[in-house]
N, C-alpha and C positions, 0 to 999 in steps of 0.2 A: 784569494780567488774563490775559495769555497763561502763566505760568507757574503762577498759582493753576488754570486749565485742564488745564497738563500735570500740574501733582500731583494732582488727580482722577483723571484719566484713568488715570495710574500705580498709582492707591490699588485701584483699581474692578480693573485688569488682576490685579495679584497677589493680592487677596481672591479673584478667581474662576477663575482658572488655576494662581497658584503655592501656591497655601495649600492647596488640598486637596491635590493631589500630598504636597507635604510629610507632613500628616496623617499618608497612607495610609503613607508609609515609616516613620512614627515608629513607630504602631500595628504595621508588621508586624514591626518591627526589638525592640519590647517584646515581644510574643506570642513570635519567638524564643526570647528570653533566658530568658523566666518557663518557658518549656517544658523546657529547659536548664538550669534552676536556676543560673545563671551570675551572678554580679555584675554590678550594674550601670553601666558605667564612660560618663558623658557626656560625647560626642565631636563638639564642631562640625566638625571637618573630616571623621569620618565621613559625618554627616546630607550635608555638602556632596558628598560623593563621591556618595552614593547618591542625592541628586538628579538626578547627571547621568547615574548608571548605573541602570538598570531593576533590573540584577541585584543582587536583595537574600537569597538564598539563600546558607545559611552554608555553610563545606566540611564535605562528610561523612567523618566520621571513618572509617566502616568501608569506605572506597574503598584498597585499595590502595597503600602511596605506592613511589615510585620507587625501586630498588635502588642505590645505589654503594658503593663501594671503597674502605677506607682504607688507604694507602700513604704509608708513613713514612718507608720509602728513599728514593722519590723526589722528596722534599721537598727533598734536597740541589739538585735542580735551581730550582728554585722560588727557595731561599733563597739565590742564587749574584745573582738578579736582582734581590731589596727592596735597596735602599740602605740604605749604613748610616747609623744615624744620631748617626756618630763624626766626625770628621773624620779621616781614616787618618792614621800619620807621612808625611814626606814621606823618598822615597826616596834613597838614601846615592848621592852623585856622586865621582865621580873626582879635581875640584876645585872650589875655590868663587871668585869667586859663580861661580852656573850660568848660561844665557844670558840668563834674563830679567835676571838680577842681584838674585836671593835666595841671602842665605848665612846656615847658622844661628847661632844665638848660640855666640859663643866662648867664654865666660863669664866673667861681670864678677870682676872681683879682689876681696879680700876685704876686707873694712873698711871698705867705703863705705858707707855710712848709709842710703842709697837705689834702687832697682831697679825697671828697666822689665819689665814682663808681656807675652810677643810675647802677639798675637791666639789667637782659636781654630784659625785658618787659617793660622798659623805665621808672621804678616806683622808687621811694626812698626806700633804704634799709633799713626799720625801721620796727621794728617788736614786738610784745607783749609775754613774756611767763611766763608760770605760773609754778610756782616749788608747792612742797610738799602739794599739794589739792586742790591748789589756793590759800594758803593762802601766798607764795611769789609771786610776782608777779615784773617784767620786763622787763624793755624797751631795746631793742637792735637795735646797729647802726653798721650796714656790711659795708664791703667792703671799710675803712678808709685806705688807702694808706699816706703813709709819717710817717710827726710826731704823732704818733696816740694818745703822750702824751699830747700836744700841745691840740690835737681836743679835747680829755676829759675834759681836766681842763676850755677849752673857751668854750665848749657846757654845764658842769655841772655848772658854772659860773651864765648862763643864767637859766638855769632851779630854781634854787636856787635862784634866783629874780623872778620867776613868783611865787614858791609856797612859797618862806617865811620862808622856812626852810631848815634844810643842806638834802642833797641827798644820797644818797649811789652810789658808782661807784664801778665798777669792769672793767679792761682790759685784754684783752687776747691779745696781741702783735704777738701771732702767727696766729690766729686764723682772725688777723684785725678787731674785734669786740671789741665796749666799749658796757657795761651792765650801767645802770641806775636802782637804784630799786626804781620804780613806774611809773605808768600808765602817759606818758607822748609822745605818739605818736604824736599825733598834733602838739604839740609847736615845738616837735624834728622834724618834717617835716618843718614847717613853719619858722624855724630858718634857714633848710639849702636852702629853694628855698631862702632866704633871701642875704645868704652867697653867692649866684651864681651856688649853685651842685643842 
């Protein structure tokens, strides 16, 4: 009862307040254009703006417009400030690693079948993730180009000599990622600055 009351109420307000308004914008927003010979482009968010603004007058062209300057020279200031949208090299050091303990690739020897890709950001693609709460947890190795059987079975090799126990592997051949299950980032970083990637 009470809400078929307020949908009356609502129906009876906007028939007799918001609808002629409207009207009047449409009508004066047409007479523009047609006097303008202008195409006619239907625009709900115009109509909506011009509900809330009175001002429905178009700009006048033969007003004036504002004078400026074009200055090419000193664009070099301007363009010192956009960021690029490169990653820059990273700068040559005196020695490596440097104190974070990034060092770049040495490069790997030749005839191995296989080859890690650093990142865009010049970092090893090694990474940790945690499945179903944390309580899986996994080491991942991106961007393995080649034999990517080959890298598994010589990187899970090693790992399985540091911790003393067999490992779990998983590969995704499309995807160029090998899975590790367990927390084993370090040795997987320091194996491959080892290997020359």
């Amino acid at each position: 009862m009470k809400m078929a009351l307020f949908a009356r109420t609502l129906s009876n307000a906007v028939s007799r307040y918001v609808l002629p308004k409207y009207d009047a914008i449409l009508s004066s927003q047409l007479q523009a254009i047609q006097t303008r010979s202008l195409p006619i482009v239907w625009s709900s968010t115009t109509w909506h703006q011009e509900f809330y603004n009175s001002k429905t007058d178009l700009v006048d062209e033969s007003e004036e417009r504002t004078k400026y300057l074009e200055s090419k020279e000193d664009f070099k200031y301007v363009e010192r400030l956009i960021p690029s949208l490169e990653v820059p090299e990273p700068p040559k050091h005196d020695s490596y690693p440097t104190p974070s303990g990034w060092s770049p690739p040495k490069g790997s020897p030749e005839g191995l079948p296989y080859h890690v890709r650093r990142t865009r950001y010049h970092s090893h693609p090694v990474s940790i993730q945690q499945k179903h709460g944390g309580n899986q947890i996994w080491t991942i190795v991106k961007n393995v180009d080649g034999d990517i059987w080959t890298f598994g079975d010589k990187l899970l090799e090693h790992l399985e000599e540091v911790k003393g126990a067999e490992v779990g592997m998983t590969i995704n051949e499309y995807a160029k990622r090998v899975f590790y299950k367990g927390v084993f980032k370090d040795d997987v970083i320091k194996w491959l600055e080892n290997e020359g990637f």
